[in-house]
C-alpha positions as CSV (number, residue, x, y, z in Angstrom):
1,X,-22.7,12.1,-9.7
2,X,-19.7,13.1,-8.0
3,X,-17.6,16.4,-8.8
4,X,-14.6,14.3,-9.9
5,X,-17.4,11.7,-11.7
6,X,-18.4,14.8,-13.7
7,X,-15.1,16.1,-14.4
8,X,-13.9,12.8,-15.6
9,X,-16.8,12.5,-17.5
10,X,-16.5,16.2,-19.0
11,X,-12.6,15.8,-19.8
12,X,-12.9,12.6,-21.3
13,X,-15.3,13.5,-24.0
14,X,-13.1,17.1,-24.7
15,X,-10.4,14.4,-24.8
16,X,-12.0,12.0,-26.9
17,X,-10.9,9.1,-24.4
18,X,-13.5,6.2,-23.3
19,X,-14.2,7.0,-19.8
20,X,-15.1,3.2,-19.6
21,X,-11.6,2.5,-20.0
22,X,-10.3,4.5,-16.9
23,X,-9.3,3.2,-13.9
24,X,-9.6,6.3,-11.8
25,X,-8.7,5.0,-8.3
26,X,-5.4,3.0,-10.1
27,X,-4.4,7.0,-10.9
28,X,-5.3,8.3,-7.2
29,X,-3.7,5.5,-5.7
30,X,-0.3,5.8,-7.6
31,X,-0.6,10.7,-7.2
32,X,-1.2,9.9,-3.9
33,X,2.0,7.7,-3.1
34,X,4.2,10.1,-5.0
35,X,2.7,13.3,-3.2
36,X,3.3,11.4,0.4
37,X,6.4,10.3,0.0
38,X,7.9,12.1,-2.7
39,X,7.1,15.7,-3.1
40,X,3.5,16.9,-3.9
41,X,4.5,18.6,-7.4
42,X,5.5,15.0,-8.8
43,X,1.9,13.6,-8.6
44,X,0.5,15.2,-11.4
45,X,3.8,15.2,-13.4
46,X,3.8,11.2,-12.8
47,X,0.4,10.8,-13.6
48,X,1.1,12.4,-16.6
49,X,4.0,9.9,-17.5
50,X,1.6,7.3,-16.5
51,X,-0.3,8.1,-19.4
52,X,2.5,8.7,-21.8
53,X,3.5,4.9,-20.8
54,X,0.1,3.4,-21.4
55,X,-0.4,5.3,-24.8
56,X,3.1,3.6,-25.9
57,X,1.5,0.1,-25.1
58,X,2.8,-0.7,-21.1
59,X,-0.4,-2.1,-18.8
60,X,-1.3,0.7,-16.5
61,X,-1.5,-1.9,-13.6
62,X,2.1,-3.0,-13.9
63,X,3.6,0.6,-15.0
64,X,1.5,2.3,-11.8
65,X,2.8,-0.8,-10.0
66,X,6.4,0.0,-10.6
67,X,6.4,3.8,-10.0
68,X,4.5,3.1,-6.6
69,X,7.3,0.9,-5.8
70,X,10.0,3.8,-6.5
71,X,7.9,6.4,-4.8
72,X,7.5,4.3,-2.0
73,X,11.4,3.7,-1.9
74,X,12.1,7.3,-2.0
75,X,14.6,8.5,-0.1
76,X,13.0,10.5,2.8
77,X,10.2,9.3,2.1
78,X,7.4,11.3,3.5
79,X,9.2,14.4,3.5
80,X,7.0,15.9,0.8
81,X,8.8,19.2,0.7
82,X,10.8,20.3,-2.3
């Protein structure tokens, strides 16, 4: 098992959320465009409001699908600085 495997694993149960239910690379994906062409400090903050958006009932597919979209629109995109 992989570090992040573990940690998932680990934080889920503290968490009391079904790891089953995760789609980790859906999460990556969508920190990764927002740390590329964003800034790198929005990532986790986004991933957070991921969350927040999926707990009040939005598919994660179609909400990470729509903040990709803006992060890839970004303004300076790729700058990553800020």
């Amino acid at each position: 098992m992989s570090t992040l495997e573990e940690w998932t694993s680990q934080a889920c149960r503290e968490l009391g959320v079904d790891a089953a239910a995760l789609d980790v690379n859906l999460v990556l994906d969508l920190a990764r465009d927002v740390a590329h062409h964003v800034v790198r400090p929005a990532a986790p903050l986004t991933a957070y409001l991921l969350g927040v958006a999926v707990g009040r009932g939005q598919q994660p597919a179609a909400a990470s699908a729509a903040v990709r979209r803006l992060a890839l629109a970004w303004p300076d995109a790729g700058a990553g600085s800020g």
